[in-house]
C-alpha positions as a printed Julia matrix, in Angstrom:
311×3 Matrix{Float64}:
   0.0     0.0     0.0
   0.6     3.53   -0.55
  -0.8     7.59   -0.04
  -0.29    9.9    -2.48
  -1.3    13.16   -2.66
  -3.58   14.69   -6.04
  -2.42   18.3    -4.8
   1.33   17.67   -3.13
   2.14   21.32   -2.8
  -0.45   22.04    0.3
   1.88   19.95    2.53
   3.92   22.98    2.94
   1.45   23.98    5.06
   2.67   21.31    7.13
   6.41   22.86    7.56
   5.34   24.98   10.56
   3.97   22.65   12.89
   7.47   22.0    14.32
   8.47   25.13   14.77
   4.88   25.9    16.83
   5.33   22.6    18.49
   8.78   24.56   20.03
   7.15   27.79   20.72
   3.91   25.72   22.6
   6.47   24.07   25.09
   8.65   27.14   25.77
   5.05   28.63   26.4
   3.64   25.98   29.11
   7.16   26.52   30.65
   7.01   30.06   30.78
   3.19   29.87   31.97
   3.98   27.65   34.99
   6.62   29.74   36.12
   3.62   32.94   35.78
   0.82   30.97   38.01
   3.84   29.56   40.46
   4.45   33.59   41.0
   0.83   35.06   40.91
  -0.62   32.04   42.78
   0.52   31.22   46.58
   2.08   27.76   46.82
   0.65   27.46   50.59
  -3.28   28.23   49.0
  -2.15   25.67   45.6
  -1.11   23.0    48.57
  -4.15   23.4    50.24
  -6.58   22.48   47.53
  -4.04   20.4    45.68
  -1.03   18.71   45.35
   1.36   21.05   44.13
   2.6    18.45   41.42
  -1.07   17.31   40.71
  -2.24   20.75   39.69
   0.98   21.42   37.54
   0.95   18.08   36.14
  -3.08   18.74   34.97
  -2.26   22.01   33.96
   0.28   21.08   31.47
  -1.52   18.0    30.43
  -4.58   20.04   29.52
  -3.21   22.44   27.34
  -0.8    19.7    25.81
  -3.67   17.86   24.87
  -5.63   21.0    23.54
  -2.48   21.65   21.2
  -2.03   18.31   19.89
  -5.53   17.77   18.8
  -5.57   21.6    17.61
  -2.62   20.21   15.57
  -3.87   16.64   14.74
  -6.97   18.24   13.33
  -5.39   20.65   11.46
  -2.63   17.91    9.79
  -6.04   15.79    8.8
  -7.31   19.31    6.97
  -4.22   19.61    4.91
  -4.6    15.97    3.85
  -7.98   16.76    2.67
  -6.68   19.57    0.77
  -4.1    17.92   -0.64
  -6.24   15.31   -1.83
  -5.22   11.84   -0.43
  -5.57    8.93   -1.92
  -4.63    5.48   -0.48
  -3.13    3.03   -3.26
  -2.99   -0.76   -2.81
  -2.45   -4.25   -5.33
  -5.79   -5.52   -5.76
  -8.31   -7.64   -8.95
  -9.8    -4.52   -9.7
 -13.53   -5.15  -11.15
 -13.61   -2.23  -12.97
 -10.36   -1.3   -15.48
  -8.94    1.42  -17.55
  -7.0    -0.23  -20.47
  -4.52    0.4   -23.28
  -4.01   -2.46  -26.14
  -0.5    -1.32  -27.23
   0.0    -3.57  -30.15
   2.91   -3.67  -32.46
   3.12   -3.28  -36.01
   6.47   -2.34  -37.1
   7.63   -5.08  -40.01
   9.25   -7.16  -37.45
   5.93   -8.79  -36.42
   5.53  -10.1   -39.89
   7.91  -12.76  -38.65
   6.57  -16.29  -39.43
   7.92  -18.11  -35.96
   4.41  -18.23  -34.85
   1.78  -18.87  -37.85
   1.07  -16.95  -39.65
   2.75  -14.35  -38.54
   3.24  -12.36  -35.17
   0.82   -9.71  -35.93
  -1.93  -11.86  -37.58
  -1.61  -13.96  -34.6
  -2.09  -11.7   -32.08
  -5.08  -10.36  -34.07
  -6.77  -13.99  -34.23
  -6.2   -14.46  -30.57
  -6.83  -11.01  -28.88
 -10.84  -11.37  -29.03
  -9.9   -13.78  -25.88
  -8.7   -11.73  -23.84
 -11.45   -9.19  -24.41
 -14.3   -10.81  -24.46
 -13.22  -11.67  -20.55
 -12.63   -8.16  -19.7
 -15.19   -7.17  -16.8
 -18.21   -5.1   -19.17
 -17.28   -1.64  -16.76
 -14.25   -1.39  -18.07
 -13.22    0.6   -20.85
 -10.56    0.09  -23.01
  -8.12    1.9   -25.96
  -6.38    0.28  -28.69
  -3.31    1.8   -30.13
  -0.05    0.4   -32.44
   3.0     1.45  -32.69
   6.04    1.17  -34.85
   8.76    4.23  -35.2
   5.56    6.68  -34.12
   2.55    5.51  -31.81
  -0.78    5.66  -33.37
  -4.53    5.89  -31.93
  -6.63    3.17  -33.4
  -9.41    3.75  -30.98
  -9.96    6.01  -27.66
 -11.33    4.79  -25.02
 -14.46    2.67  -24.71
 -16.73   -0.24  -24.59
 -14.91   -4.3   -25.91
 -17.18   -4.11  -29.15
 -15.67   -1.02  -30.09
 -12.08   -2.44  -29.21
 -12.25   -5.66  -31.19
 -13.8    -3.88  -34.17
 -10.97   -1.69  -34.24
  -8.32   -4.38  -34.11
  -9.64   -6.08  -37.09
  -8.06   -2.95  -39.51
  -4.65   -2.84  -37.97
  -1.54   -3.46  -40.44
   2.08   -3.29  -40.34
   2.72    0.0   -40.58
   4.95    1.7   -43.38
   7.09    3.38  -40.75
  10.66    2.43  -40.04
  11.68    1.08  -37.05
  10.0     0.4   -33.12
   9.41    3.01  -30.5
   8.17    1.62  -27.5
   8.27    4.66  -25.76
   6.6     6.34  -27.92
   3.44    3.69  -27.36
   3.94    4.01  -23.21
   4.05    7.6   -23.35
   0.67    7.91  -25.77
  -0.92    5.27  -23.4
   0.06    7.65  -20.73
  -1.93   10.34  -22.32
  -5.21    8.36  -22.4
  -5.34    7.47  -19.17
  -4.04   10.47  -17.54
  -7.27   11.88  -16.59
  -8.84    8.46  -15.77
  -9.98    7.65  -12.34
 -10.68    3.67  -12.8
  -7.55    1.18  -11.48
  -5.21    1.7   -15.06
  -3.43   -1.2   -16.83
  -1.45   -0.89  -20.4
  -1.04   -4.25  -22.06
   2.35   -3.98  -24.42
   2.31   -6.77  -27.3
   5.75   -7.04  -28.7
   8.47   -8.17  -29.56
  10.98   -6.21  -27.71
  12.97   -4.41  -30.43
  13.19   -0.87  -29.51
  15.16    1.21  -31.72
  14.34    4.7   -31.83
  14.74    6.02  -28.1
  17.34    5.96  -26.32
  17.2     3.5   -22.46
  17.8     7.03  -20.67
  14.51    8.44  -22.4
  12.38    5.04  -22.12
  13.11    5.34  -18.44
  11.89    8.45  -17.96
   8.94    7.53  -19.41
   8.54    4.4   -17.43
   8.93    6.62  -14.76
   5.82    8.55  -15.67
   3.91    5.6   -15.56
   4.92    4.87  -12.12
   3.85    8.32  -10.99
   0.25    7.81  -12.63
   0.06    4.34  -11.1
  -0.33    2.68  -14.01
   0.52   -0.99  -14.34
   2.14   -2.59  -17.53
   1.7    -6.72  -18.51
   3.95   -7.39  -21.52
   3.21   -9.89  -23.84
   6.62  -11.25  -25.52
   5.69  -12.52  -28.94
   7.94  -14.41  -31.1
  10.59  -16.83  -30.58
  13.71  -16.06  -28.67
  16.08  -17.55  -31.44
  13.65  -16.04  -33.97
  13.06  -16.69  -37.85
  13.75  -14.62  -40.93
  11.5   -11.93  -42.29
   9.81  -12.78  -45.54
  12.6   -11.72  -47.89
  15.69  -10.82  -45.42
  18.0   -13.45  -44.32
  18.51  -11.87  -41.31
  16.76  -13.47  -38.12
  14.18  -10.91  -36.27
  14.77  -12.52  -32.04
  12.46  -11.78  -29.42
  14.15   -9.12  -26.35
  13.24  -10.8   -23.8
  15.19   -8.55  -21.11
  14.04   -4.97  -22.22
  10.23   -6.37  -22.02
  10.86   -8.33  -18.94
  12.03   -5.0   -17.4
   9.68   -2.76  -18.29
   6.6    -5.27  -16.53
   9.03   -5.33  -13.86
   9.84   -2.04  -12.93
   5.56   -0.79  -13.19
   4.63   -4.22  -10.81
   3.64   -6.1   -13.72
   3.51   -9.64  -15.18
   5.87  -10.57  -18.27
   4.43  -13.9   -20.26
   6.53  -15.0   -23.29
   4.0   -16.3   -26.32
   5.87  -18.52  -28.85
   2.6   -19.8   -30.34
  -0.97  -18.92  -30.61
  -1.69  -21.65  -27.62
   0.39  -20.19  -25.77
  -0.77  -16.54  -26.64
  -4.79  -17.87  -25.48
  -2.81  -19.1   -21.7
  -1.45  -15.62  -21.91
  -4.66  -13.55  -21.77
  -5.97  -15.96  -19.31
  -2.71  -14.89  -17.08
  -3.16  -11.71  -17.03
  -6.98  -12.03  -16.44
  -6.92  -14.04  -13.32
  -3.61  -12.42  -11.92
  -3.19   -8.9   -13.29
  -3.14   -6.53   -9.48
  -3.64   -3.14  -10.13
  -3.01   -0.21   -8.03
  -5.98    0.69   -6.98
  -7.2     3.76   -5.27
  -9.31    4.43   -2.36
 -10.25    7.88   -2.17
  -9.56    9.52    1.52
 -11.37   12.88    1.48
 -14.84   11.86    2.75
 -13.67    9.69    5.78
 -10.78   12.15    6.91
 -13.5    15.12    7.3
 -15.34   12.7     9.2
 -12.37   12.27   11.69
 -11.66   16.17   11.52
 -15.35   16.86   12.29
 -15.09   14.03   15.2
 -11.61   15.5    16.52
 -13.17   19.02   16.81
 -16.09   17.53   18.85
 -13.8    15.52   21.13
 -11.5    18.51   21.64
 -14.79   20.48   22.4
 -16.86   18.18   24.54
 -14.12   16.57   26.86
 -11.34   19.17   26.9
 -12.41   22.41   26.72
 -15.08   21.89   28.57
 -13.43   19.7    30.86
Protein backbone atom coordinates (compact mmCIF):
# COMPACT_ATOMS: atom_id res chain seq x y z
CA UNK A 1 0.00 0.00 0.00
CA UNK A 2 0.60 3.53 -0.55
CA UNK A 3 -0.80 7.59 -0.04
CA UNK A 4 -0.29 9.90 -2.48
CA UNK A 5 -1.30 13.16 -2.66
CA UNK A 6 -3.58 14.69 -6.04
CA UNK A 7 -2.42 18.30 -4.80
CA UNK A 8 1.33 17.67 -3.13
CA UNK A 9 2.14 21.32 -2.80
CA UNK A 10 -0.45 22.04 0.30
CA UNK A 11 1.88 19.95 2.53
CA UNK A 12 3.92 22.98 2.94
CA UNK A 13 1.45 23.98 5.06
CA UNK A 14 2.67 21.31 7.13
CA UNK A 15 6.41 22.86 7.56
CA UNK A 16 5.34 24.98 10.56
CA UNK A 17 3.97 22.65 12.89
CA UNK A 18 7.47 22.00 14.32
CA UNK A 19 8.47 25.13 14.77
CA UNK A 20 4.88 25.90 16.83
CA UNK A 21 5.33 22.60 18.49
CA UNK A 22 8.78 24.56 20.03
CA UNK A 23 7.15 27.79 20.72
CA UNK A 24 3.91 25.72 22.60
CA UNK A 25 6.47 24.07 25.09
CA UNK A 26 8.65 27.14 25.77
CA UNK A 27 5.05 28.63 26.40
CA UNK A 28 3.64 25.98 29.11
CA UNK A 29 7.16 26.52 30.65
CA UNK A 30 7.01 30.06 30.78
CA UNK A 31 3.19 29.87 31.97
CA UNK A 32 3.98 27.65 34.99
CA UNK A 33 6.62 29.74 36.12
CA UNK A 34 3.62 32.94 35.78
CA UNK A 35 0.82 30.97 38.01
CA UNK A 36 3.84 29.56 40.46
CA UNK A 37 4.45 33.59 41.00
CA UNK A 38 0.83 35.06 40.91
CA UNK A 39 -0.62 32.04 42.78
CA UNK A 40 0.52 31.22 46.58
CA UNK A 41 2.08 27.76 46.82
CA UNK A 42 0.65 27.46 50.59
CA UNK A 43 -3.28 28.23 49.00
CA UNK A 44 -2.15 25.67 45.60
CA UNK A 45 -1.11 23.00 48.57
CA UNK A 46 -4.15 23.40 50.24
CA UNK A 47 -6.58 22.48 47.53
CA UNK A 48 -4.04 20.40 45.68
CA UNK A 49 -1.03 18.71 45.35
CA UNK A 50 1.36 21.05 44.13
CA UNK A 51 2.60 18.45 41.42
CA UNK A 52 -1.07 17.31 40.71
CA UNK A 53 -2.24 20.75 39.69
CA UNK A 54 0.98 21.42 37.54
CA UNK A 55 0.95 18.08 36.14
CA UNK A 56 -3.08 18.74 34.97
CA UNK A 57 -2.26 22.01 33.96
CA UNK A 58 0.28 21.08 31.47
CA UNK A 59 -1.52 18.00 30.43
CA UNK A 60 -4.58 20.04 29.52
CA UNK A 61 -3.21 22.44 27.34
CA UNK A 62 -0.80 19.70 25.81
CA UNK A 63 -3.67 17.86 24.87
CA UNK A 64 -5.63 21.00 23.54
CA UNK A 65 -2.48 21.65 21.20
CA UNK A 66 -2.03 18.31 19.89
CA UNK A 67 -5.53 17.77 18.80
CA UNK A 68 -5.57 21.60 17.61
CA UNK A 69 -2.62 20.21 15.57
CA UNK A 70 -3.87 16.64 14.74
CA UNK A 71 -6.97 18.24 13.33
CA UNK A 72 -5.39 20.65 11.46
CA UNK A 73 -2.63 17.91 9.79
CA UNK A 74 -6.04 15.79 8.80
CA UNK A 75 -7.31 19.31 6.97
CA UNK A 76 -4.22 19.61 4.91
CA UNK A 77 -4.60 15.97 3.85
CA UNK A 78 -7.98 16.76 2.67
CA UNK A 79 -6.68 19.57 0.77
CA UNK A 80 -4.10 17.92 -0.64
CA UNK A 81 -6.24 15.31 -1.83
CA UNK A 82 -5.22 11.84 -0.43
CA UNK A 83 -5.57 8.93 -1.92
CA UNK A 84 -4.63 5.48 -0.48
CA UNK A 85 -3.13 3.03 -3.26
CA UNK A 86 -2.99 -0.76 -2.81
CA UNK A 87 -2.45 -4.25 -5.33
CA UNK A 88 -5.79 -5.52 -5.76
CA UNK A 89 -8.31 -7.64 -8.95
CA UNK A 90 -9.80 -4.52 -9.70
CA UNK A 91 -13.53 -5.15 -11.15
CA UNK A 92 -13.61 -2.23 -12.97
CA UNK A 93 -10.36 -1.30 -15.48
CA UNK A 94 -8.94 1.42 -17.55
CA UNK A 95 -7.00 -0.23 -20.47
CA UNK A 96 -4.52 0.40 -23.28
CA UNK A 97 -4.01 -2.46 -26.14
CA UNK A 98 -0.50 -1.32 -27.23
CA UNK A 99 0.00 -3.57 -30.15
CA UNK A 100 2.91 -3.67 -32.46
CA UNK A 101 3.12 -3.28 -36.01
CA UNK A 102 6.47 -2.34 -37.10
CA UNK A 103 7.63 -5.08 -40.01
CA UNK A 104 9.25 -7.16 -37.45
CA UNK A 105 5.93 -8.79 -36.42
CA UNK A 106 5.53 -10.10 -39.89
CA UNK A 107 7.91 -12.76 -38.65
CA UNK A 108 6.57 -16.29 -39.43
CA UNK A 109 7.92 -18.11 -35.96
CA UNK A 110 4.41 -18.23 -34.85
CA UNK A 111 1.78 -18.87 -37.85
CA UNK A 112 1.07 -16.95 -39.65
CA UNK A 113 2.75 -14.35 -38.54
CA UNK A 114 3.24 -12.36 -35.17
CA UNK A 115 0.82 -9.71 -35.93
CA UNK A 116 -1.93 -11.86 -37.58
CA UNK A 117 -1.61 -13.96 -34.60
CA UNK A 118 -2.09 -11.70 -32.08
CA UNK A 119 -5.08 -10.36 -34.07
CA UNK A 120 -6.77 -13.99 -34.23
CA UNK A 121 -6.20 -14.46 -30.57
CA UNK A 122 -6.83 -11.01 -28.88
CA UNK A 123 -10.84 -11.37 -29.03
CA UNK A 124 -9.90 -13.78 -25.88
CA UNK A 125 -8.70 -11.73 -23.84
CA UNK A 126 -11.45 -9.19 -24.41
CA UNK A 127 -14.30 -10.81 -24.46
CA UNK A 128 -13.22 -11.67 -20.55
CA UNK A 129 -12.63 -8.16 -19.70
CA UNK A 130 -15.19 -7.17 -16.80
CA UNK A 131 -18.21 -5.10 -19.17
CA UNK A 132 -17.28 -1.64 -16.76
CA UNK A 133 -14.25 -1.39 -18.07
CA UNK A 134 -13.22 0.60 -20.85
CA UNK A 135 -10.56 0.09 -23.01
CA UNK A 136 -8.12 1.90 -25.96
CA UNK A 137 -6.38 0.28 -28.69
CA UNK A 138 -3.31 1.80 -30.13
CA UNK A 139 -0.05 0.40 -32.44
CA UNK A 140 3.00 1.45 -32.69
CA UNK A 141 6.04 1.17 -34.85
CA UNK A 142 8.76 4.23 -35.20
CA UNK A 143 5.56 6.68 -34.12
CA UNK A 144 2.55 5.51 -31.81
CA UNK A 145 -0.78 5.66 -33.37
CA UNK A 146 -4.53 5.89 -31.93
CA UNK A 147 -6.63 3.17 -33.40
CA UNK A 148 -9.41 3.75 -30.98
CA UNK A 149 -9.96 6.01 -27.66
CA UNK A 150 -11.33 4.79 -25.02
CA UNK A 151 -14.46 2.67 -24.71
CA UNK A 152 -16.73 -0.24 -24.59
CA UNK A 153 -14.91 -4.30 -25.91
CA UNK A 154 -17.18 -4.11 -29.15
CA UNK A 155 -15.67 -1.02 -30.09
CA UNK A 156 -12.08 -2.44 -29.21
CA UNK A 157 -12.25 -5.66 -31.19
CA UNK A 158 -13.80 -3.88 -34.17
CA UNK A 159 -10.97 -1.69 -34.24
CA UNK A 160 -8.32 -4.38 -34.11
CA UNK A 161 -9.64 -6.08 -37.09
CA UNK A 162 -8.06 -2.95 -39.51
CA UNK A 163 -4.65 -2.84 -37.97
CA UNK A 164 -1.54 -3.46 -40.44
CA UNK A 165 2.08 -3.29 -40.34
CA UNK A 166 2.72 0.00 -40.58
CA UNK A 167 4.95 1.70 -43.38
CA UNK A 168 7.09 3.38 -40.75
CA UNK A 169 10.66 2.43 -40.04
CA UNK A 170 11.68 1.08 -37.05
CA UNK A 171 10.00 0.40 -33.12
CA UNK A 172 9.41 3.01 -30.50
CA UNK A 173 8.17 1.62 -27.50
CA UNK A 174 8.27 4.66 -25.76
CA UNK A 175 6.60 6.34 -27.92
CA UNK A 176 3.44 3.69 -27.36
CA UNK A 177 3.94 4.01 -23.21
CA UNK A 178 4.05 7.60 -23.35
CA UNK A 179 0.67 7.91 -25.77
CA UNK A 180 -0.92 5.27 -23.40
CA UNK A 181 0.06 7.65 -20.73
CA UNK A 182 -1.93 10.34 -22.32
CA UNK A 183 -5.21 8.36 -22.40
CA UNK A 184 -5.34 7.47 -19.17
CA UNK A 185 -4.04 10.47 -17.54
CA UNK A 186 -7.27 11.88 -16.59
CA UNK A 187 -8.84 8.46 -15.77
CA UNK A 188 -9.98 7.65 -12.34
CA UNK A 189 -10.68 3.67 -12.80
CA UNK A 190 -7.55 1.18 -11.48
CA UNK A 191 -5.21 1.70 -15.06
CA UNK A 192 -3.43 -1.20 -16.83
CA UNK A 193 -1.45 -0.89 -20.40
CA UNK A 194 -1.04 -4.25 -22.06
CA UNK A 195 2.35 -3.98 -24.42
CA UNK A 196 2.31 -6.77 -27.30
CA UNK A 197 5.75 -7.04 -28.70
CA UNK A 198 8.47 -8.17 -29.56
CA UNK A 199 10.98 -6.21 -27.71
CA UNK A 200 12.97 -4.41 -30.43
CA UNK A 201 13.19 -0.87 -29.51
CA UNK A 202 15.16 1.21 -31.72
CA UNK A 203 14.34 4.70 -31.83
CA UNK A 204 14.74 6.02 -28.10
CA UNK A 205 17.34 5.96 -26.32
CA UNK A 206 17.20 3.50 -22.46
CA UNK A 207 17.80 7.03 -20.67
CA UNK A 208 14.51 8.44 -22.40
CA UNK A 209 12.38 5.04 -22.12
CA UNK A 210 13.11 5.34 -18.44
CA UNK A 211 11.89 8.45 -17.96
CA UNK A 212 8.94 7.53 -19.41
CA UNK A 213 8.54 4.40 -17.43
CA UNK A 214 8.93 6.62 -14.76
CA UNK A 215 5.82 8.55 -15.67
CA UNK A 216 3.91 5.60 -15.56
CA UNK A 217 4.92 4.87 -12.12
CA UNK A 218 3.85 8.32 -10.99
CA UNK A 219 0.25 7.81 -12.63
CA UNK A 220 0.06 4.34 -11.10
CA UNK A 221 -0.33 2.68 -14.01
CA UNK A 222 0.52 -0.99 -14.34
CA UNK A 223 2.14 -2.59 -17.53
CA UNK A 224 1.70 -6.72 -18.51
CA UNK A 225 3.95 -7.39 -21.52
CA UNK A 226 3.21 -9.89 -23.84
CA UNK A 227 6.62 -11.25 -25.52
CA UNK A 228 5.69 -12.52 -28.94
CA UNK A 229 7.94 -14.41 -31.10
CA UNK A 230 10.59 -16.83 -30.58
CA UNK A 231 13.71 -16.06 -28.67
CA UNK A 232 16.08 -17.55 -31.44
CA UNK A 233 13.65 -16.04 -33.97
CA UNK A 234 13.06 -16.69 -37.85
CA UNK A 235 13.75 -14.62 -40.93
CA UNK A 236 11.50 -11.93 -42.29
CA UNK A 237 9.81 -12.78 -45.54
CA UNK A 238 12.60 -11.72 -47.89
CA UNK A 239 15.69 -10.82 -45.42
CA UNK A 240 18.00 -13.45 -44.32
CA UNK A 241 18.51 -11.87 -41.31
CA UNK A 242 16.76 -13.47 -38.12
CA UNK A 243 14.18 -10.91 -36.27
CA UNK A 244 14.77 -12.52 -32.04
CA UNK A 245 12.46 -11.78 -29.42
CA UNK A 246 14.15 -9.12 -26.35
CA UNK A 247 13.24 -10.80 -23.80
CA UNK A 248 15.19 -8.55 -21.11
CA UNK A 249 14.04 -4.97 -22.22
CA UNK A 250 10.23 -6.37 -22.02
CA UNK A 251 10.86 -8.33 -18.94
CA UNK A 252 12.03 -5.00 -17.40
CA UNK A 253 9.68 -2.76 -18.29
CA UNK A 254 6.60 -5.27 -16.53
CA UNK A 255 9.03 -5.33 -13.86
CA UNK A 256 9.84 -2.04 -12.93
CA UNK A 257 5.56 -0.79 -13.19
CA UNK A 258 4.63 -4.22 -10.81
CA UNK A 259 3.64 -6.10 -13.72
CA UNK A 260 3.51 -9.64 -15.18
CA UNK A 261 5.87 -10.57 -18.27
CA UNK A 262 4.43 -13.90 -20.26
CA UNK A 263 6.53 -15.00 -23.29
CA UNK A 264 4.00 -16.30 -26.32
CA UNK A 265 5.87 -18.52 -28.85
CA UNK A 266 2.60 -19.80 -30.34
CA UNK A 267 -0.97 -18.92 -30.61
CA UNK A 268 -1.69 -21.65 -27.62
CA UNK A 269 0.39 -20.19 -25.77
CA UNK A 270 -0.77 -16.54 -26.64
CA UNK A 271 -4.79 -17.87 -25.48
CA UNK A 272 -2.81 -19.10 -21.70
CA UNK A 273 -1.45 -15.62 -21.91
CA UNK A 274 -4.66 -13.55 -21.77
CA UNK A 275 -5.97 -15.96 -19.31
CA UNK A 276 -2.71 -14.89 -17.08
CA UNK A 277 -3.16 -11.71 -17.03
CA UNK A 278 -6.98 -12.03 -16.44
CA UNK A 279 -6.92 -14.04 -13.32
CA UNK A 280 -3.61 -12.42 -11.92
CA UNK A 281 -3.19 -8.90 -13.29
CA UNK A 282 -3.14 -6.53 -9.48
CA UNK A 283 -3.64 -3.14 -10.13
CA UNK A 284 -3.01 -0.21 -8.03
CA UNK A 285 -5.98 0.69 -6.98
CA UNK A 286 -7.20 3.76 -5.27
CA UNK A 287 -9.31 4.43 -2.36
CA UNK A 288 -10.25 7.88 -2.17
CA UNK A 289 -9.56 9.52 1.52
CA UNK A 290 -11.37 12.88 1.48
CA UNK A 291 -14.84 11.86 2.75
CA UNK A 292 -13.67 9.69 5.78
CA UNK A 293 -10.78 12.15 6.91
CA UNK A 294 -13.50 15.12 7.30
CA UNK A 295 -15.34 12.70 9.20
CA UNK A 296 -12.37 12.27 11.69
CA UNK A 297 -11.66 16.17 11.52
CA UNK A 298 -15.35 16.86 12.29
CA UNK A 299 -15.09 14.03 15.20
CA UNK A 300 -11.61 15.50 16.52
CA UNK A 301 -13.17 19.02 16.81
CA UNK A 302 -16.09 17.53 18.85
CA UNK A 303 -13.80 15.52 21.13
CA UNK A 304 -11.50 18.51 21.64
CA UNK A 305 -14.79 20.48 22.40
CA UNK A 306 -16.86 18.18 24.54
CA UNK A 307 -14.12 16.57 26.86
CA UNK A 308 -11.34 19.17 26.90
CA UNK A 309 -12.41 22.41 26.72
CA UNK A 310 -15.08 21.89 28.57
CA UNK A 311 -13.43 19.70 30.86
Amino acid sequence: MEIWFSHPYYLWLLAPIPIITVFMLLSLKKGKKEIEKLVSLHALEFFFKKESFMSNYIKKNFLFFMFKTLTYTIIVFIIAGTILYYNGIAKEQAIVIAIDVSGSMLTEDIKPNRLEAVKETISIFLEKILPKSKIAILSFSGNAYIEKELSDKEEAIKSIENIEISPISGTSIGAALKTAVDILNEEKKPKLIVLMSDGSENIMPKQALDKIIGEVNKERITIDVIGIGKIKGAALPGIELPSTLNEPLLEDIAKKTNGIYIKAETKQSLTKAYEKLISSTKLKIPIRLTFPLIILAILLILIDYIFIRVA
